[in-house]
Residue, then its C-alpha position, 0 to 999 in steps of 0.5 A: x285471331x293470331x294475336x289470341x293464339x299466339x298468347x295461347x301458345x304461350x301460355x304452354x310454358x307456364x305449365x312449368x310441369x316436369x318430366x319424370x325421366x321416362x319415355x311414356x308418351x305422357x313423359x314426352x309430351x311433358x317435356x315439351x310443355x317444360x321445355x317450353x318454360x324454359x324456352x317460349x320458343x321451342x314450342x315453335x319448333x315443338x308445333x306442327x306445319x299445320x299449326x304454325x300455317x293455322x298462326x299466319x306465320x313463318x316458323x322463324x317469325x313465330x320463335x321471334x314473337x315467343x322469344x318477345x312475349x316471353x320477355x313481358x308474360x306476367x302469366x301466373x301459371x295454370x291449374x289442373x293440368x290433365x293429359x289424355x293420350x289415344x293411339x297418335x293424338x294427345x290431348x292436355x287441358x288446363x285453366x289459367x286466367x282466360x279460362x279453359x284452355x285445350x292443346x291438342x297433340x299429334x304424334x310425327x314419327x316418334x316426336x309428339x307436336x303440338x297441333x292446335x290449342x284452343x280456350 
């Protein structure tokens, strides 16, 4: 199950979508997703504690095993990348190579994180 939601995570940079410069919670959550391109492992530091807790491991392990992954991914990207924001959740839905892919998204003050990610 780690092993499955590890790979999930990162498959959230190849969503190499950017940000248009603006502020808009869709903006903000994009960012992160194109950060994540540029870096697997910001989106450890980008993930709530609950879904760092919901991996079984550390904040520090999860950047080291992102940072590993990222050296091999041969990941070809995804299709239909699709946000939905309501109130202080989020919602991003995308297709890759396993399919259906779901990333939810919870606002913390004014920084969205991501909170679980399911296919």
């Amino acid at each position: 199950m780690l092993k499955s939601k590890a790979a999930l995570l990162l498959a959230i940079p190849a969503l190499a979508f950017s940000a248009c410069g603006g502020d808009s919670d869709e903006d903000k959550i994009k960012q992160i997703i194109d950060d994540g391109t540029k870096d697997a492992a910001s989106i450890c530091d980008n993930s709530t504690d609950r879904f760092i807790s919901d991996l079984g491991v550390s904040r520090e392990e999860c950047r080291k095993a992102a940072a590993e992954e990222e050296k091999t991914d041969k990941d070809d990207g995804v299709e239909d990348l699709k946000i939905e924001v309501d109130g202080d959740k989020a919602t991003a839905r995308f297709k890759d190579e396993d399919g259906d892919n779901t990333v939810e998204f919870v606002k913390e003050g004014d920084d969205w994180k991501v909170d679980s990610v399911s296919n």
